[in-house]
Residue, then its C-alpha position, 0 to 999 in steps of 0.5 A: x045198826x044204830x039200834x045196835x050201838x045203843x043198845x051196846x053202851x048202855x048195857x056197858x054203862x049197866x054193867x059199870x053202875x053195878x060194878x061201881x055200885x058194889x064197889x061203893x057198898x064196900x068202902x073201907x077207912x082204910x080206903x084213899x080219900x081219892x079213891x073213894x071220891x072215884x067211885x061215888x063220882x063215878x057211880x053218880x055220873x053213870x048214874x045219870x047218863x043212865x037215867x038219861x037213856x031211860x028218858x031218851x029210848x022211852x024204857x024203864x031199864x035202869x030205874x028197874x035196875x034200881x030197885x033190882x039192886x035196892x032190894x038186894x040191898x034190904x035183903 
């Protein structure tokens, strides 16, 4: 059931980084300075518990998630 749990949050915090992820390649001028503080702020500290799941359930999930979304973004 643990297991289960685990699972759920990180693919819930994945589905946020992508999100904030797109949000951050989308910021305008005409955007608030606070808003756009949100979603980089947000991006980095999901960024980072994400990266710590990694190290903590011994994958390679989001660092492939990663490289998933920079290719995407050379494309």
């Amino acid at each position: 059931m643990e297991d289960n749990k685990w699972t759920t949050l990180k693919d819930e915090l994945t589905q946020k980084y992508i999100e904030l992820h797109g949000e951050s390649n989308n910021i305008t001028n005409n955007m608030l300075t606070d808003e756009i503080a949100n979603i980089l702020v947000g991006k980095r500290v999901v960024k980072q518990q994400l990266q710590r799941m990694d190290e903590l359930d011994g994958t390679n999930d989001f660092n492939n998630l990663l490289n998933d979304l920079e290719a995407c973004n050379e494309q």
